[in-house]
C-alpha positions as CSV (number, residue, x, y, z in Angstrom):
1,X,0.0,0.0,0.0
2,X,1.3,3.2,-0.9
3,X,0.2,6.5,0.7
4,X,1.0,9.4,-0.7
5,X,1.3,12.7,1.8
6,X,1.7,15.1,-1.2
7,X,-1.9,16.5,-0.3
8,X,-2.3,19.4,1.4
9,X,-2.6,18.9,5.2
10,X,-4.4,21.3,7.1
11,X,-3.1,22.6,10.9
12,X,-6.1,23.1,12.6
13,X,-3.9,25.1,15.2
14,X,-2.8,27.7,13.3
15,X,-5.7,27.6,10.8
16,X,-2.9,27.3,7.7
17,X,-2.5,25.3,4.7
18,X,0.5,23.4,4.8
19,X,1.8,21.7,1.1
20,X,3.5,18.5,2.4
21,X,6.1,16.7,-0.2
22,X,6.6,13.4,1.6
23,X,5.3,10.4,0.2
24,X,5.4,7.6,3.0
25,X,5.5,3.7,1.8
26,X,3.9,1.3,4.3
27,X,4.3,-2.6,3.3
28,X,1.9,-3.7,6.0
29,X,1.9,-4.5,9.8
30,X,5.4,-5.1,11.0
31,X,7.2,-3.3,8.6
32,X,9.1,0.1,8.8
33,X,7.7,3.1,6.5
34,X,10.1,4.5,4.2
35,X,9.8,8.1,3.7
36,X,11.5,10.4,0.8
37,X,11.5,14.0,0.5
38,X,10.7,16.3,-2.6
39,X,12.5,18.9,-3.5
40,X,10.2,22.7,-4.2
41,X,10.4,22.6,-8.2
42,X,7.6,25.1,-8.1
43,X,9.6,27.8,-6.6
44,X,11.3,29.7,-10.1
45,X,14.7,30.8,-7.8
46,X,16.6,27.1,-8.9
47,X,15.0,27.3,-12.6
48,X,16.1,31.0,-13.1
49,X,19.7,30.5,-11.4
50,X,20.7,27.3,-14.0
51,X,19.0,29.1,-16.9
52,X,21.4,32.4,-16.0
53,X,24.3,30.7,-15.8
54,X,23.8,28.7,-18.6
55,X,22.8,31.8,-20.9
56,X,24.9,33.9,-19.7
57,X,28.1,31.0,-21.0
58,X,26.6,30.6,-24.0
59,X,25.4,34.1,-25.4
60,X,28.8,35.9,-24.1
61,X,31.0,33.1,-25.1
62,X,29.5,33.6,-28.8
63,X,29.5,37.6,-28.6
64,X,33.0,37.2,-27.3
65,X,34.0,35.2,-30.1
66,X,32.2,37.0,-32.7
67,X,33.6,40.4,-31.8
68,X,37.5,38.7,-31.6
69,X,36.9,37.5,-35.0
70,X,35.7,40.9,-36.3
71,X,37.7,42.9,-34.1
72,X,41.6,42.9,-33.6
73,X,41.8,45.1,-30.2
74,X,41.3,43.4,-26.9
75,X,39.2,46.6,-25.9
76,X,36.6,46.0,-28.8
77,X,36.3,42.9,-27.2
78,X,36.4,43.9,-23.5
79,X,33.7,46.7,-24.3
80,X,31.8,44.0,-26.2
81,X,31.6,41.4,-23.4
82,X,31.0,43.9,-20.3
83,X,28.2,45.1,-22.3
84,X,26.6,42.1,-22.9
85,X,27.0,40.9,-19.4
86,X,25.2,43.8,-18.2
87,X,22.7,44.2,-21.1
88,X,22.4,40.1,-21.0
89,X,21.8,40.1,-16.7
90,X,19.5,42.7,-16.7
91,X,17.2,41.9,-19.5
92,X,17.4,37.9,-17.8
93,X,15.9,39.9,-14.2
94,X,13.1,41.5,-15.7
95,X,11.7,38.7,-18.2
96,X,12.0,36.8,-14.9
97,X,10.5,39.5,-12.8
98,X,7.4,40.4,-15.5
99,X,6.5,36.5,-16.4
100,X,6.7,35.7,-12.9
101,X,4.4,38.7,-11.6
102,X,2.4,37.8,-14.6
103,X,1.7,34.2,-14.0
104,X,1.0,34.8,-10.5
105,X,-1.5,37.4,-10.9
106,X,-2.9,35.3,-13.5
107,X,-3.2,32.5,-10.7
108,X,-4.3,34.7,-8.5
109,X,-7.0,35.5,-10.5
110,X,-8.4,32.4,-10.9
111,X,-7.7,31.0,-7.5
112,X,-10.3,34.7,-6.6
113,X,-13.3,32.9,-9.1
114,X,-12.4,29.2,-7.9
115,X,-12.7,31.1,-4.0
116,X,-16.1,33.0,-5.0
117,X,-17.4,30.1,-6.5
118,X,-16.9,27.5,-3.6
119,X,-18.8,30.6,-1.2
120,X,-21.6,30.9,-3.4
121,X,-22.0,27.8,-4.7
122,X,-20.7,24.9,-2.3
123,X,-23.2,22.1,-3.2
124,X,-21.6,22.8,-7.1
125,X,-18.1,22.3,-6.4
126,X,-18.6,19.2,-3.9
127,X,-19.7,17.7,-7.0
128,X,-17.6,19.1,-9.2
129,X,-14.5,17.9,-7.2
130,X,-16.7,14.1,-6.6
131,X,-16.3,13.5,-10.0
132,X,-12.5,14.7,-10.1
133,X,-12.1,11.4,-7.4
134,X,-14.5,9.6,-9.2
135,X,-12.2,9.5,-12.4
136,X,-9.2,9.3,-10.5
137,X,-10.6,5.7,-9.5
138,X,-13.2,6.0,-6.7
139,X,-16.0,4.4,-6.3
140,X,-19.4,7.1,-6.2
141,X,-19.9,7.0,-2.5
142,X,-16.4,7.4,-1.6
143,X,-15.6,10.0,-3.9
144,X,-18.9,12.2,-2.2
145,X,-17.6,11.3,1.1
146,X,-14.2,12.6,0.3
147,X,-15.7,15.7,-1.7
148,X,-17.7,16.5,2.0
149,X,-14.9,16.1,3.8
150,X,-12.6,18.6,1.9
151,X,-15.1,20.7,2.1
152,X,-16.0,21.1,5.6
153,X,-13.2,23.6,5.5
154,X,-13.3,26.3,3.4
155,X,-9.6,27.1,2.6
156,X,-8.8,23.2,2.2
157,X,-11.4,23.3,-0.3
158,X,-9.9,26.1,-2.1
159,X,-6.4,24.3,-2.1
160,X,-7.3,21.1,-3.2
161,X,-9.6,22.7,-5.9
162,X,-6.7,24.9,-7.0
163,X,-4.7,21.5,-7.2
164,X,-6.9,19.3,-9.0
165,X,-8.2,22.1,-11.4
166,X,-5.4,24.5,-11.7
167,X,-2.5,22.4,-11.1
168,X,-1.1,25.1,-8.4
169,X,-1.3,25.6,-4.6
170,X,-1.8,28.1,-2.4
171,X,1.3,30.2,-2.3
172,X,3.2,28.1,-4.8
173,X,3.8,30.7,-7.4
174,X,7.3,31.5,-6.1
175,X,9.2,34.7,-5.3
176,X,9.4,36.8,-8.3
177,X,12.1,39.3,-6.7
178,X,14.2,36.4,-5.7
179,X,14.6,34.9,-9.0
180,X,15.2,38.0,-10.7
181,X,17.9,38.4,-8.7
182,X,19.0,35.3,-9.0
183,X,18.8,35.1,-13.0
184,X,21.0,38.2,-12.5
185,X,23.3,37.0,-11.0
186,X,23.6,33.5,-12.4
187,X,23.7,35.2,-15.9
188,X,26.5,38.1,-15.0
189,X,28.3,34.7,-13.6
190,X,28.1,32.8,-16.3
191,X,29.1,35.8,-18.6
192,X,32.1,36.8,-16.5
193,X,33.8,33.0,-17.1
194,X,34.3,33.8,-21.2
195,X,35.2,37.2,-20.1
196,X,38.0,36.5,-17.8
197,X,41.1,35.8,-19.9
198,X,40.8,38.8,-21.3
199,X,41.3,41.2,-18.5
200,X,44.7,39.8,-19.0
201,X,46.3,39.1,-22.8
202,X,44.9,39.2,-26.3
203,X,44.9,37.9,-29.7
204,X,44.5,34.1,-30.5
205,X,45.5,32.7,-26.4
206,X,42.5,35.0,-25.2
207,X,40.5,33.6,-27.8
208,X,41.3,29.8,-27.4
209,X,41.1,30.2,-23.6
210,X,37.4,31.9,-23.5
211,X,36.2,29.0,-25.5
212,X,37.6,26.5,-23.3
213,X,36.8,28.2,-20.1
214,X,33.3,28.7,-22.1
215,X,33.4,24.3,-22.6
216,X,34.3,23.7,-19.5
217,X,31.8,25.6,-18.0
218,X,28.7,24.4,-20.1
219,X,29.8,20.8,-19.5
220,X,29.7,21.9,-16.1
221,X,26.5,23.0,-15.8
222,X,25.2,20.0,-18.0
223,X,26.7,17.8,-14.8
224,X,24.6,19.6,-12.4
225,X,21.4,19.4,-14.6
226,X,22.3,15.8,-14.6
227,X,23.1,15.7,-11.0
228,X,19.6,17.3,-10.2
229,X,17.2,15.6,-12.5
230,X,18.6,12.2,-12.5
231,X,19.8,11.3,-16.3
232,X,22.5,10.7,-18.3
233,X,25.4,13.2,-17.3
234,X,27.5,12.5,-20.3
235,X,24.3,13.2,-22.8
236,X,23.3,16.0,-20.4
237,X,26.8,17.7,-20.3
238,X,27.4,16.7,-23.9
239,X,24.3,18.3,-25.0
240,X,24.7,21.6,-23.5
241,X,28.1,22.0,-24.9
242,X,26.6,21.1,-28.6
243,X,24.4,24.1,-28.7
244,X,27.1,26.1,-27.1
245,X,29.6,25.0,-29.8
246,X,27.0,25.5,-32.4
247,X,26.6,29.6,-31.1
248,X,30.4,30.4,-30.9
249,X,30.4,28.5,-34.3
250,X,28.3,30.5,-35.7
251,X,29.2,34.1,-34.3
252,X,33.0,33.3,-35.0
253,X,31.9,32.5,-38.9
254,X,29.9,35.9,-38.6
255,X,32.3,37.8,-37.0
256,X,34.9,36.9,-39.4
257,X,33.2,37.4,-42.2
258,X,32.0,40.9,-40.7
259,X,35.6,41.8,-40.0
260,X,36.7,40.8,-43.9
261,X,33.6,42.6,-45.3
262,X,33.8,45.8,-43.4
263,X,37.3,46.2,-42.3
């Protein structure tokens, strides 16, 4: 028998809803219960921190490489890369900011008609959310039972109806300030590593060293993805360094043909 916990759990003490992520495995009477933890995937700070880093790698490592090949002066391409660092960091904070905001009023929104609804018209969605359990494999009279039950309270019954009909839960939306400071971050990180070598020489060892500092760093971050979600880190790493190979490829081509054409 398996019984999951990822429901929410109300405290009647504190009159709260609290999202539990345990899922607790009982193999009968006499056994112990294994439990395992979730991590919050819901949260946007993780999401927007690896998505900086990794665009910030790959779009300076290209610019960086684009202007070298266009360019011959090692200020071109310092002016080039600072710039796109900061252009690059803060254009990452406030698409993260804005679609964040966005999605959660949009949540908000419909959590406010889903919250009207269940005031005005109870007997409605204790149906409604019967027939939800009633798909999901329960028999009629246990599914009403279970329907009543949620519904005894009304802020469970918003939260589980939010759940089952929204796919969110009450204060799940995330921190929009907090990831747009971390996409800022992670991104002017990420954009500083091509950057580096050429606080300090020029000319062709600059260039070969910001693409394999630019490498070494994708592959890097296709580890951790790995790492975090379980797969293959060898076709994780391997494709996060193709697309990045595939971008300085194709600025470098650019760039030199931009440097021939114009200069």
């Amino acid at each position: 028998m398996v019984m999951s916990a990822d429901v929410t759990n109300h405290d009647a003490g504190s009159g709260q809803i609290r999202p539990e992520h345990e899922r607790v495995h009982s193999h009968g009477p006499g056994h112990s219960h294994m439990v395992h933890r979730h991590r919050d995937v819901t949260g946007g700070t993780i999401r927007a921190a690896v998505f900086g880093v990794s665009d910030g790698l790959v779009s300076n490592v290209a610019l960086i490489l684009g202007v070298a090949a266009a360019a011959s002066t090692r200020e071109s391409v310092l002016v080039a890369g600072v710039a796109g660092l900061l252009a690059g960091s803060a254009s990452m904070a406030a698409g993260e900011y804005v679609s964040m905001k966005a999605q959660a009023e949009l949540v908000e929104r419909e959590l406010d008609i889903e919250r009207l609804s269940i005031a005005k018209q109870p007997e409605m969605e204790q149906r409604e959310l019967a027939a939800i359990y009633r798909q999901r494999g329960a028999d009629t009279e246990t599914a009403r039972r279970m329907a009543e039950q949620v519904h005894e309270n009304p802020e469970v019954a918003l939260d589980v109806h939010a759940r089952e009909e929204l796919g969110v839960h009450l204060g799940g939306t995330g921190n929009a300030s907090a990831a747009a400071l971390s996409s800022f971050v992670a991104f002017a990180f990420g954009a500083l590593i091509p950057l580096f070598p050429w606080f300090f020489f020029e000319g062709n060892g600059a260039v070969v060293t910001s693409a394999v500092l630019g490498l070494i760093a994708t592959a890097c971050v296709g580890v951790v993805l790995a790492r975090f979600t379980e797969r293959s880190v060898i076709r994780t790493a391997g494709r996060q360094m193709s697309w990045a190979v595939a971008a300085c490829t194709a600025t470098w081509v650019i760039g030199s043909w931009l440097g021939t054409t114009v200069g």
